[in-house]
py3Dmol code that shows the C-alpha trace and the ligand (Angstrom):
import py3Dmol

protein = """\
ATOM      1  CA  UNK A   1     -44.981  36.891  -4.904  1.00  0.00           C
ATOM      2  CA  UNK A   2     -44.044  39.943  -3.217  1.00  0.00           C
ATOM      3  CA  UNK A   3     -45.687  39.992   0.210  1.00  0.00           C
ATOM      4  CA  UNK A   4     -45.101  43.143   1.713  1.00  0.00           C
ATOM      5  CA  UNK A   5     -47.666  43.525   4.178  1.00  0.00           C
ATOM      6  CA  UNK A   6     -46.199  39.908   5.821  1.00  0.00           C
ATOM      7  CA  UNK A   7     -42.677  40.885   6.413  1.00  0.00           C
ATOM      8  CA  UNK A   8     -43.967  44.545   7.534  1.00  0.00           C
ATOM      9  CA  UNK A   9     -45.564  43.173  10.476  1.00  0.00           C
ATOM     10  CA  UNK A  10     -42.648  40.190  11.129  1.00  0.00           C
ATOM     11  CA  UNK A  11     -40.687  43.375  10.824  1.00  0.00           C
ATOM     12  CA  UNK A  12     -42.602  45.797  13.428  1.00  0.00           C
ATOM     13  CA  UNK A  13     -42.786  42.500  15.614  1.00  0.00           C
ATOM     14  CA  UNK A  14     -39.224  41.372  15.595  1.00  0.00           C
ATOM     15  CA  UNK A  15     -38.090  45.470  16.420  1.00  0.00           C
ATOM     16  CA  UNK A  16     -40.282  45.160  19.545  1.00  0.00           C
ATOM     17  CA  UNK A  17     -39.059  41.976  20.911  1.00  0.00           C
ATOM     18  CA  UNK A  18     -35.202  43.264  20.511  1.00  0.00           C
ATOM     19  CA  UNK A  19     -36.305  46.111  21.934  1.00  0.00           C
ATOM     20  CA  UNK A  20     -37.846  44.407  25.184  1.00  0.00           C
ATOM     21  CA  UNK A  21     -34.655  42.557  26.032  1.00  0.00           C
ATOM     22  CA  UNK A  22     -32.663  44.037  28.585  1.00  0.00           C
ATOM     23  CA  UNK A  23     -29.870  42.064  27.696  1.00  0.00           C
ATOM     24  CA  UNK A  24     -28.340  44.364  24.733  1.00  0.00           C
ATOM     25  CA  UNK A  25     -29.040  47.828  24.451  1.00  0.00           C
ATOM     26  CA  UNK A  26     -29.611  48.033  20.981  1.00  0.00           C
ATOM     27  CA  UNK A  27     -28.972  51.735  20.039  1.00  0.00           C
ATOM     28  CA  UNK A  28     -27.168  50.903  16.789  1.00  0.00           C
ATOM     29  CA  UNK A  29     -28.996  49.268  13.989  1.00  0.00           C
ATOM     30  CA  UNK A  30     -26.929  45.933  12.658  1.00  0.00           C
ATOM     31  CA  UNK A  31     -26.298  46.667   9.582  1.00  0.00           C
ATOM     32  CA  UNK A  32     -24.507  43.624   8.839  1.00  0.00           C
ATOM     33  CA  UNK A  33     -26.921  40.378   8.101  1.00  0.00           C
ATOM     34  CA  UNK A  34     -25.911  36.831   8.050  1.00  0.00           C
ATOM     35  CA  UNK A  35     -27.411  33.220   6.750  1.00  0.00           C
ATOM     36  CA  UNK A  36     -26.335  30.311   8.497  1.00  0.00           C
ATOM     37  CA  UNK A  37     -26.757  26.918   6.290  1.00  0.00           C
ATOM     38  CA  UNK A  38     -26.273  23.437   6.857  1.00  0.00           C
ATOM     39  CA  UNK A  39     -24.310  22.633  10.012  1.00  0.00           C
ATOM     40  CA  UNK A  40     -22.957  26.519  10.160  1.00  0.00           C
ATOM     41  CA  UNK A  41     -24.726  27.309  13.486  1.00  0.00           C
ATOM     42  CA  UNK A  42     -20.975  27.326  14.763  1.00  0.00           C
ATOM     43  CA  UNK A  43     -20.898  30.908  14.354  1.00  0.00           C
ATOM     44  CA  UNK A  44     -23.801  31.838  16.903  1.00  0.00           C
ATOM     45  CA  UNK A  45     -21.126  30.927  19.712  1.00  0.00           C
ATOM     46  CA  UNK A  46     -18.784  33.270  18.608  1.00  0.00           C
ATOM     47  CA  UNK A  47     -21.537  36.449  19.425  1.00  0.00           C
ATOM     48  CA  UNK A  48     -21.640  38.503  22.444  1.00  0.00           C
ATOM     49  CA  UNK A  49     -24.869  39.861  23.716  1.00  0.00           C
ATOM     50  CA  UNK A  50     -27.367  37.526  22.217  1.00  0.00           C
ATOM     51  CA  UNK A  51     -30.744  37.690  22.034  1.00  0.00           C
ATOM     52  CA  UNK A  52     -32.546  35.185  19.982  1.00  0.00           C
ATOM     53  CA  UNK A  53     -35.856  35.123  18.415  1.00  0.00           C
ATOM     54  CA  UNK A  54     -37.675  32.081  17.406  1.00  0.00           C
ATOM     55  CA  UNK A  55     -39.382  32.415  13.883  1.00  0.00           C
ATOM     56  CA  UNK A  56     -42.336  30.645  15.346  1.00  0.00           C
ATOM     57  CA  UNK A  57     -43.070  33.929  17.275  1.00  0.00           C
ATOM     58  CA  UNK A  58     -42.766  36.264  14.700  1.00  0.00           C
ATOM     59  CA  UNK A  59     -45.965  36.566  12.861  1.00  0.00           C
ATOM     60  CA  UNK A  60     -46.407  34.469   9.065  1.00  0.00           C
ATOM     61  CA  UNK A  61     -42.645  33.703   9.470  1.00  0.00           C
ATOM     62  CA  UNK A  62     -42.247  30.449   7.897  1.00  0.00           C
ATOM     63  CA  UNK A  63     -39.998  27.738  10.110  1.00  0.00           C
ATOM     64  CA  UNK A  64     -37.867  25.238   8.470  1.00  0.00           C
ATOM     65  CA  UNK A  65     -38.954  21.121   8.937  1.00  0.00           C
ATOM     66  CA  UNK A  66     -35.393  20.446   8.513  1.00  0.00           C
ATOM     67  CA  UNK A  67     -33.644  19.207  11.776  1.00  0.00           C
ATOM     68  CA  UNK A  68     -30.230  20.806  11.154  1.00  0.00           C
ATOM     69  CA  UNK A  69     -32.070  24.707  10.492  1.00  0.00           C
ATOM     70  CA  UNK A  70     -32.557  25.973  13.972  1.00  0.00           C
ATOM     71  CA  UNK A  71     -35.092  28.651  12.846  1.00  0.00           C
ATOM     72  CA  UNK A  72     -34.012  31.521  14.972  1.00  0.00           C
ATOM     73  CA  UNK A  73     -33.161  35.456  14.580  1.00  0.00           C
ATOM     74  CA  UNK A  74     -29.946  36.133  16.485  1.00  0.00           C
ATOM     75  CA  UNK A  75     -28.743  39.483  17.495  1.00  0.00           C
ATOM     76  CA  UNK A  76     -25.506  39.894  18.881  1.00  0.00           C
ATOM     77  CA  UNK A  77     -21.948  41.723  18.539  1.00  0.00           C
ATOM     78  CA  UNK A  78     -19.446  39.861  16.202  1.00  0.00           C
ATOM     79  CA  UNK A  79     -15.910  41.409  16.940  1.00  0.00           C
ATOM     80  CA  UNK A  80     -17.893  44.346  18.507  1.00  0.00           C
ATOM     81  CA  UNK A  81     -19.758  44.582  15.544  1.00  0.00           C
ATOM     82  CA  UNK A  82     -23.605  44.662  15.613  1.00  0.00           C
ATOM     83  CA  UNK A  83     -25.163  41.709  12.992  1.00  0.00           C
ATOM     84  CA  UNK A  84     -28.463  40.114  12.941  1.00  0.00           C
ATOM     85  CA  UNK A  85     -28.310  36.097  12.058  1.00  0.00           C
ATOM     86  CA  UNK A  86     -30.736  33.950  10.399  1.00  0.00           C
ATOM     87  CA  UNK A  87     -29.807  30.547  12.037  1.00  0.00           C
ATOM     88  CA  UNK A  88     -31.614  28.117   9.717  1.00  0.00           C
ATOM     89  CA  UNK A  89     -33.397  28.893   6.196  1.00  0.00           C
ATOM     90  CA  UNK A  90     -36.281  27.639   4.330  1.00  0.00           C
ATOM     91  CA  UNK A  91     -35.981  25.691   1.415  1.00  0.00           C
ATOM     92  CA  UNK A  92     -38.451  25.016  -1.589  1.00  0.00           C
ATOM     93  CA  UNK A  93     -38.202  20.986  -1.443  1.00  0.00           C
ATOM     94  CA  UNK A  94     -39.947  21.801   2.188  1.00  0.00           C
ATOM     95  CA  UNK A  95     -42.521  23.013   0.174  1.00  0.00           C
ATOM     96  CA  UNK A  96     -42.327  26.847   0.717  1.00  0.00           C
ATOM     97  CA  UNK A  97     -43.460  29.194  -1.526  1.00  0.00           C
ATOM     98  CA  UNK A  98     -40.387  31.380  -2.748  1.00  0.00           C
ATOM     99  CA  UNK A  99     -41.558  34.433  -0.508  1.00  0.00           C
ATOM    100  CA  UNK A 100     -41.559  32.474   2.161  1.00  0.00           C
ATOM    101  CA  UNK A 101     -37.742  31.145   1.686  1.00  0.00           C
ATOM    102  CA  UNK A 102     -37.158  34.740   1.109  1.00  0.00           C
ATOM    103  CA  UNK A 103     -39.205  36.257   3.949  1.00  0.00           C
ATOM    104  CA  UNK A 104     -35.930  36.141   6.258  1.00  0.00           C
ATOM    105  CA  UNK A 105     -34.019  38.366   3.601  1.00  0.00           C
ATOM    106  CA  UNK A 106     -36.686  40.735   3.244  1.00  0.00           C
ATOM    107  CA  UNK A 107     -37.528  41.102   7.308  1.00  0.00           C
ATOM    108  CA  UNK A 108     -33.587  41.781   7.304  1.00  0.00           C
ATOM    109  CA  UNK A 109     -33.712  44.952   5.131  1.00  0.00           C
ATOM    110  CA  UNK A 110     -36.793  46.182   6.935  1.00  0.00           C
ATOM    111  CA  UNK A 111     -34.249  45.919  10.210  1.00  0.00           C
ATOM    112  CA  UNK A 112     -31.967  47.637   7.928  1.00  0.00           C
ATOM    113  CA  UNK A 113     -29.654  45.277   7.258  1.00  0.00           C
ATOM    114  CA  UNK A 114     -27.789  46.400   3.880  1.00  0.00           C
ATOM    115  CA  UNK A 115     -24.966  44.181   4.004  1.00  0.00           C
ATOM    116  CA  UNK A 116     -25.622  40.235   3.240  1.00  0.00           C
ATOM    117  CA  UNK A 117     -23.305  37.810   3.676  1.00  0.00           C
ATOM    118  CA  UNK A 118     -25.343  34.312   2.580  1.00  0.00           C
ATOM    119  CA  UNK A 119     -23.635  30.717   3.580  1.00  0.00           C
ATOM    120  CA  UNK A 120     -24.688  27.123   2.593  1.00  0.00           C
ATOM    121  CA  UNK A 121     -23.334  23.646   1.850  1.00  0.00           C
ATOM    122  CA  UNK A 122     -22.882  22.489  -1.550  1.00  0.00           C
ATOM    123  CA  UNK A 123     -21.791  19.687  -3.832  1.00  0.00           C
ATOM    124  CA  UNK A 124     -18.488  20.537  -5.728  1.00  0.00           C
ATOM    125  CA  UNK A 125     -18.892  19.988  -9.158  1.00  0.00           C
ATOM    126  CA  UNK A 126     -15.522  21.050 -10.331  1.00  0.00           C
ATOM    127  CA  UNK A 127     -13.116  18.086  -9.938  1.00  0.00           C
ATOM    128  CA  UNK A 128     -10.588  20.894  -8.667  1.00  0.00           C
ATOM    129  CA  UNK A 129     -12.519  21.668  -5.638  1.00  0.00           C
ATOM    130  CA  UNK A 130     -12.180  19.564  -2.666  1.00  0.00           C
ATOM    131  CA  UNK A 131     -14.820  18.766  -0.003  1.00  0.00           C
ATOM    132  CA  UNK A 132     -14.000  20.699   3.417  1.00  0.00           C
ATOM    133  CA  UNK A 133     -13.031  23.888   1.843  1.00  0.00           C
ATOM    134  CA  UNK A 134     -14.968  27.246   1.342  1.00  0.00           C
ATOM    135  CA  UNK A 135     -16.022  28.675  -2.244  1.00  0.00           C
ATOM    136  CA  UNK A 136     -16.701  32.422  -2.638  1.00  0.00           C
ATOM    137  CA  UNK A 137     -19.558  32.529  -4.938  1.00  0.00           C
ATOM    138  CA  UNK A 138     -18.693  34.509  -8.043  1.00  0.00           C
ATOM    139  CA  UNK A 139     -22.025  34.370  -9.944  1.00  0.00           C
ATOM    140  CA  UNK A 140     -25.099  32.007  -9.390  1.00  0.00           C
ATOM    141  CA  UNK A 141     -27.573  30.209 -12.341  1.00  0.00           C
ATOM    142  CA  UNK A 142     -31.006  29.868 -10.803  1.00  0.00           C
ATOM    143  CA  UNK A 143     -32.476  26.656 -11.883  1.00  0.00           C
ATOM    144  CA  UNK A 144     -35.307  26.058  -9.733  1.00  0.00           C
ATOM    145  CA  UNK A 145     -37.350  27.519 -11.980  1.00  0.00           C
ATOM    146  CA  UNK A 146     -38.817  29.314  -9.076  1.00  0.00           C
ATOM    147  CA  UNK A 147     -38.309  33.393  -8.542  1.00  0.00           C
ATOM    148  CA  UNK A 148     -39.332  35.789  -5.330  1.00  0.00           C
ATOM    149  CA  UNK A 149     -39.957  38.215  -7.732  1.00  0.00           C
ATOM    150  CA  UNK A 150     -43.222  37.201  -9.557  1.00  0.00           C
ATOM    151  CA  UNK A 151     -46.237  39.094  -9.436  1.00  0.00           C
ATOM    152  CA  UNK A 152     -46.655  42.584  -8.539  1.00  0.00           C
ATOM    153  CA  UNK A 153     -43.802  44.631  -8.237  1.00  0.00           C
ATOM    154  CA  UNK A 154     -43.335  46.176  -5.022  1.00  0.00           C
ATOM    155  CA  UNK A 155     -42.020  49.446  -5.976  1.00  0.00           C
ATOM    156  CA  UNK A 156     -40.127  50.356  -2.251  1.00  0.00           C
ATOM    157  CA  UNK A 157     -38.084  47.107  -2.157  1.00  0.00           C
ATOM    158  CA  UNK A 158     -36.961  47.845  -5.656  1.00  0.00           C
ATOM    159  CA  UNK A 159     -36.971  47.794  -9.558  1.00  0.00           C
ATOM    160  CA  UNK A 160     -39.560  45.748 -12.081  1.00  0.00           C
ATOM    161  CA  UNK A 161     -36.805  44.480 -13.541  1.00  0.00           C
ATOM    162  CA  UNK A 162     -33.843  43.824 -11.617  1.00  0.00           C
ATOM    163  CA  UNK A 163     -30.159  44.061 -12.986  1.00  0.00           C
ATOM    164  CA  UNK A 164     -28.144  40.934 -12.294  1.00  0.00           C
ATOM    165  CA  UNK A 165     -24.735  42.192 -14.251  1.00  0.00           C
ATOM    166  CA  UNK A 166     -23.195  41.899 -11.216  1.00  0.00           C
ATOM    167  CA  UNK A 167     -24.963  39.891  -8.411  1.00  0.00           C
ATOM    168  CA  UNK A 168     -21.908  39.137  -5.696  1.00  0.00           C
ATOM    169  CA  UNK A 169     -20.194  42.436  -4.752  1.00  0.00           C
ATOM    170  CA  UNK A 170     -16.466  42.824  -5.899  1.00  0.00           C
ATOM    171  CA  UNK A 171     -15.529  44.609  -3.128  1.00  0.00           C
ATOM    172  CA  UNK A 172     -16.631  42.054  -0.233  1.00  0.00           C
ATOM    173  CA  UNK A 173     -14.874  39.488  -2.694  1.00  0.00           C
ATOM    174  CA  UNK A 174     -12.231  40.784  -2.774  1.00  0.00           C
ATOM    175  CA  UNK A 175     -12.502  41.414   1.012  1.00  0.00           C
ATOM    176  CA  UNK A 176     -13.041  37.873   1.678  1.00  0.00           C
ATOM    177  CA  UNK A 177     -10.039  36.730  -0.505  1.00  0.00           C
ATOM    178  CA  UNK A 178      -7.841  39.143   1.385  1.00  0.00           C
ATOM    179  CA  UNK A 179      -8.380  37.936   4.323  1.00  0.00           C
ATOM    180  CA  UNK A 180      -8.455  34.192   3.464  1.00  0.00           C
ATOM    181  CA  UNK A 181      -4.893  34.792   1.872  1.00  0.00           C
ATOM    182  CA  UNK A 182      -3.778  36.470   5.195  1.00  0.00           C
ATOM    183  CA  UNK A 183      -5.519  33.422   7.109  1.00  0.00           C
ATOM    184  CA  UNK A 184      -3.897  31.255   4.994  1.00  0.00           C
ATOM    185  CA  UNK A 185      -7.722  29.496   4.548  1.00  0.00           C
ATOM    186  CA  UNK A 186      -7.993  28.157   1.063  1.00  0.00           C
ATOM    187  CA  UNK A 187     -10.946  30.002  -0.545  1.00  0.00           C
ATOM    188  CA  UNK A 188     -12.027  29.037  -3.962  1.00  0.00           C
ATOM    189  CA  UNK A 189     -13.669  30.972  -6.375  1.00  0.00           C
ATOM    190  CA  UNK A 190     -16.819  29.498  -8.804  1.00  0.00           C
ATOM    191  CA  UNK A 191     -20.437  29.769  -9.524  1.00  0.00           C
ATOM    192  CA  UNK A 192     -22.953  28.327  -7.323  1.00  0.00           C
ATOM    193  CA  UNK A 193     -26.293  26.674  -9.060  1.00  0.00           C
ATOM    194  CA  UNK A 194     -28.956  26.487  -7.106  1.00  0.00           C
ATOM    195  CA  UNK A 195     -31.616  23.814  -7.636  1.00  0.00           C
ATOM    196  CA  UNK A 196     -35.144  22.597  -6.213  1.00  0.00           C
ATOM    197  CA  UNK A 197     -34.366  19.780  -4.487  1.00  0.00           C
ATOM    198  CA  UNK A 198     -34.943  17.749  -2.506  1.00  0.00           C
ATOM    199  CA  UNK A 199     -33.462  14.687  -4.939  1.00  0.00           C
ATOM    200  CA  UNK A 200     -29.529  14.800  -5.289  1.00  0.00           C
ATOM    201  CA  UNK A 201     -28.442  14.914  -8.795  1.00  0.00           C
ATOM    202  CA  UNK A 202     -28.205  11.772 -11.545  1.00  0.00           C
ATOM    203  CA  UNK A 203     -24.502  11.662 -13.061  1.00  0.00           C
ATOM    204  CA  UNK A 204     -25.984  13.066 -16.281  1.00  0.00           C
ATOM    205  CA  UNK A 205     -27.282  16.217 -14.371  1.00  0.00           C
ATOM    206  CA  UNK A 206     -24.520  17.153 -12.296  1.00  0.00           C
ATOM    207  CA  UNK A 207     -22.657  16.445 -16.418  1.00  0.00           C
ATOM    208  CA  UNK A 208     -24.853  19.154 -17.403  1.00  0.00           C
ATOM    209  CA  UNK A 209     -24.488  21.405 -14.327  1.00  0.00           C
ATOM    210  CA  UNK A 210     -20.397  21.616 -15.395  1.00  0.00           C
ATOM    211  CA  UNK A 211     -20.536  21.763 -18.801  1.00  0.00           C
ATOM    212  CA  UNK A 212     -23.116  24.721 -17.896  1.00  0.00           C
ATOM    213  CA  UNK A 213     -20.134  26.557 -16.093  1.00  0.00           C
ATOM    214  CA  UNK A 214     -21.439  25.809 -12.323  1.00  0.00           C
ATOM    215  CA  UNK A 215     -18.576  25.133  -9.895  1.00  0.00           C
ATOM    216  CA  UNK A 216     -21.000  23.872  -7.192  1.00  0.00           C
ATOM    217  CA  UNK A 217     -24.521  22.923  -6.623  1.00  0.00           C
ATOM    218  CA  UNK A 218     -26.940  22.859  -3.946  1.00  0.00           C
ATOM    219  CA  UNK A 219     -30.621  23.968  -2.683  1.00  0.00           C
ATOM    220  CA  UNK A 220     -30.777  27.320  -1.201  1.00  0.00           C
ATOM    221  CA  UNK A 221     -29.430  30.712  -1.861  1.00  0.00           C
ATOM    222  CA  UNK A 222     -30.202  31.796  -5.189  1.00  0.00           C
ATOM    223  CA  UNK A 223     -33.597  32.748  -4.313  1.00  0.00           C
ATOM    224  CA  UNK A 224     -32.471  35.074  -1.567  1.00  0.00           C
ATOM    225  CA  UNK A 225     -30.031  36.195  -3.671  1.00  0.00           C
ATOM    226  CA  UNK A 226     -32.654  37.677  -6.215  1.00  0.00           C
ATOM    227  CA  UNK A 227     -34.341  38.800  -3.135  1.00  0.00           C
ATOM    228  CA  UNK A 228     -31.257  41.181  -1.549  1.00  0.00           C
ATOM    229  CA  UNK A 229     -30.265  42.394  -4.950  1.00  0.00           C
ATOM    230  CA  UNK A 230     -34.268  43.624  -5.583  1.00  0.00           C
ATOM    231  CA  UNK A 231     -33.412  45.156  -2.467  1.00  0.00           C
ATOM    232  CA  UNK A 232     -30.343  46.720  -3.454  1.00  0.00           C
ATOM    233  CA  UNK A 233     -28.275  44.917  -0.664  1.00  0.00           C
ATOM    234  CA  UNK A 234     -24.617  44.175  -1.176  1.00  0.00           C
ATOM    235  CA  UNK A 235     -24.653  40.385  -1.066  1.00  0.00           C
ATOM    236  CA  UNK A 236     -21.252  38.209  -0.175  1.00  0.00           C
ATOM    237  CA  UNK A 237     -21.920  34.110  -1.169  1.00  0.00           C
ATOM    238  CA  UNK A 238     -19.714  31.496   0.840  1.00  0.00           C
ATOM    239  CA  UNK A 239     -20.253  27.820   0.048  1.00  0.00           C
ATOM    240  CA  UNK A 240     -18.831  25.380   2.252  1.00  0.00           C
ATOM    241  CA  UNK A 241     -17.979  22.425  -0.135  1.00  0.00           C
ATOM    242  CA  UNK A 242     -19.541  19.159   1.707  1.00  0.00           C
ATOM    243  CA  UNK A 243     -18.867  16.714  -1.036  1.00  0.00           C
ATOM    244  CA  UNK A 244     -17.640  15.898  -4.232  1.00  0.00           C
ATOM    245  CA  UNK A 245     -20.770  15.755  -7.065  1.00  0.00           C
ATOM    246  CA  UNK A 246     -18.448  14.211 -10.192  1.00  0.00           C
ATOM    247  CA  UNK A 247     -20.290  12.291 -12.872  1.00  0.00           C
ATOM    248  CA  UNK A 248     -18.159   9.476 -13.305  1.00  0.00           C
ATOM    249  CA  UNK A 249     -17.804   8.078  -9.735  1.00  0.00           C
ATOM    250  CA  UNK A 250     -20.801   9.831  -8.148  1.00  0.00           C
ATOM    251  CA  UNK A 251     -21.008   8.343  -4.506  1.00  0.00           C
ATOM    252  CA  UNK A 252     -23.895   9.034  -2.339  1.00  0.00           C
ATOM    253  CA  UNK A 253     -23.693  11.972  -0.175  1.00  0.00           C
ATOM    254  CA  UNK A 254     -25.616  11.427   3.203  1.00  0.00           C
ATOM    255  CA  UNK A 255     -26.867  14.560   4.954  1.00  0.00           C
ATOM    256  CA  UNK A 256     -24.948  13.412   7.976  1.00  0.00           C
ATOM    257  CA  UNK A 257     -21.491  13.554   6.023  1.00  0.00           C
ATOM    258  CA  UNK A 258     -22.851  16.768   4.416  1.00  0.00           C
ATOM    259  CA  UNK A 259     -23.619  18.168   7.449  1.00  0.00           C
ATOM    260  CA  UNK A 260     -20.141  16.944   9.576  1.00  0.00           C
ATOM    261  CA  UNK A 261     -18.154  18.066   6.272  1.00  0.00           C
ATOM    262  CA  UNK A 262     -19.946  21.067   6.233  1.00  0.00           C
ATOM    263  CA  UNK A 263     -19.461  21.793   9.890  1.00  0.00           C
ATOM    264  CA  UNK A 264     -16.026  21.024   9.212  1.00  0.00           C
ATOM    265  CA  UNK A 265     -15.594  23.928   6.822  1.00  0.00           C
ATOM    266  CA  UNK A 266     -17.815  25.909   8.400  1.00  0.00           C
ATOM    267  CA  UNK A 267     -14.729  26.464  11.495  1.00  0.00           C
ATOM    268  CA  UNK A 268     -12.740  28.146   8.472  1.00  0.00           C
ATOM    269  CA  UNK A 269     -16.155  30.312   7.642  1.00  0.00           C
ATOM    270  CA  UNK A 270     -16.360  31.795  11.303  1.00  0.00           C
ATOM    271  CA  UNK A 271     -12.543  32.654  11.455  1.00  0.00           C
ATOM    272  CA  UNK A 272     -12.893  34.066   7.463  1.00  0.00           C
ATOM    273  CA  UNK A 273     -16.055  36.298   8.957  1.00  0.00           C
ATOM    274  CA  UNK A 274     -14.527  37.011  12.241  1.00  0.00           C
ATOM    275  CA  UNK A 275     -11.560  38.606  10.449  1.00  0.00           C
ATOM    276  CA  UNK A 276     -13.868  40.250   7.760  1.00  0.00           C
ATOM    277  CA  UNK A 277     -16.483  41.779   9.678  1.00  0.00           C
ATOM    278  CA  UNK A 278     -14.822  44.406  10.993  1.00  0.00           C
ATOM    279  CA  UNK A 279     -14.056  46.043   7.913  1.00  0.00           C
ATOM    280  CA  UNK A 280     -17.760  45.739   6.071  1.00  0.00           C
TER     281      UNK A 280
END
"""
ligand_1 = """\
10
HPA
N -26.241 18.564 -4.233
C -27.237 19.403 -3.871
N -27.260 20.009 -2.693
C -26.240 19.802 -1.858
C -25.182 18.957 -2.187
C -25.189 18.297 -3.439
O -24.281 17.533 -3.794
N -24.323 18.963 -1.138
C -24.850 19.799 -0.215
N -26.014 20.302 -0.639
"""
view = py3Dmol.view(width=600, height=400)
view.addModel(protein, "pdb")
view.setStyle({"model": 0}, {"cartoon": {"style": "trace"}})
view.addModel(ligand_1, "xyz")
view.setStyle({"model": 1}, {"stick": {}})
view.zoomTo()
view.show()
């Protein structure tokens, strides 16, 4: 569903509690938005003039039951550069509704965010791809057979049906590749599937998942993905690669190793996006 009424007044609410702090005098709109997954809060420490709203006090903003999502709005300067962070997500094995996991993408382009740069932790499914390293999402497959974009059409966020030729924009890849190469950060390149959740995957599925074409797999993002391209955003993907997902020696994958692999990675992500966001 499309619930536009909802993120209008999280909208109007989260304006006038940015606009009540003293501590930034937000003049400039960020147009710059960011989604922190799975132990990628790192980044918060690297703003300057921070103000932080808690989801819980913006009104029908759904907050995450998932220890490692802080569920927070942060404003702050990046490099001198105004952006506006989601620090934690909402995920449908939490039992959202897909508007809700999108309602944080959708409040974002009401602040007038055009620019979406969406992170997350993921299995690697291509035996190439080692855990610890960062994936620039080239295309997605959606199979949570879930979409934000049921029901009514609302005709101001964007089209009936909307074009997915080209979901991840070419020129932020290529940004991010330019700068990984001059960081000397390796930064794969590979499709992202996203699935319900919360189960991991059986040997056979993540078999499937390859011989699909995904490169990695986890349980966010593609939703919000749909969401920011309704809303004609231009949308950067950046997995952090937590563990290996391989069909013949599938090992367990704890959420504390995902999260202290991801974490790991995630140092790479906040150099990649201190270097990149500069030139959005
Ligand atoms: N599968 C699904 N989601 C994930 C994984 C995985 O292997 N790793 C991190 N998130």
């Amino acid at each position: 569903m499309q619930n536009s009424s909802e993120v209008q007044s999280a909208v109007t609410a989260l304006k006038k509690r940015l606009s009540l702090s003293e501590k930034a005098p937000f003049s400039q709109a960020a147009h710059v938005g960011l989604i922190l997954g799975t132990g990628l809060s790192g980044l918060v420490a690297a703003l300057h003039d921070v103000v932080r709203v808690p989801y819980a006090e913006l009104p029908h903003f759904p907050v995450s039951t998932v220890d490692s999502h802080a569920g927070v709005f942060v404003r702050g300067l990046l490099e001198g550069v105004p952006v506006l962070v989601q620090q934690g997500r909402c995920h449908l094995y939490e039992g959202f509704s897909p508007a809700q996991v999108c309602m944080g993408v959708r409040v974002m382009a009401g602040m007038g965010v055009d620019t979406l740069i969406i992170t997350n932790a993921a299995g690697a499914l291509n035996p190439q791809f080692d855990a610890g390293t960062l994936m620039c999402m080239t295309d997605q497959i959606n199979f949570t057979g879930r979409t934000p974009l049921a029901g009514p059409n609302v005709d101001e966020w964007g089209p009936r049906f909307p074009d997915m030729s080209c979901i991840f924009d070419p020129a932020l890849r290529a940004l991010a590749l330019d700068s990984a190469a001059r960081l000397g950060i390796r930064l794969e390149r590979g499709v992202y599937i996203g699935v319900h959740g919360p189960q991991m995957e059986s040997p056979a599925e993540t078999r499937m998942f390859r011989q699909w074409g995904a490169d990695a797999v986890g349980m966010s993002t593609v939703l919000e993905v749909l969401a920011a391209r309704h809303l004609g955003m231009r949308v950067l993907g950046i997995s952090c690669l937590s563990n290996k997902n391989l069909p013949d020696c599938m090992q367990p994958a704890p959420l504390e190793e995902v999260i202290a692999v991801a974490s790991r990675a995630g140092r790479q992500l906040e150099r990649l996006l201190m270097d990149m966001v500069t030139k959005l």
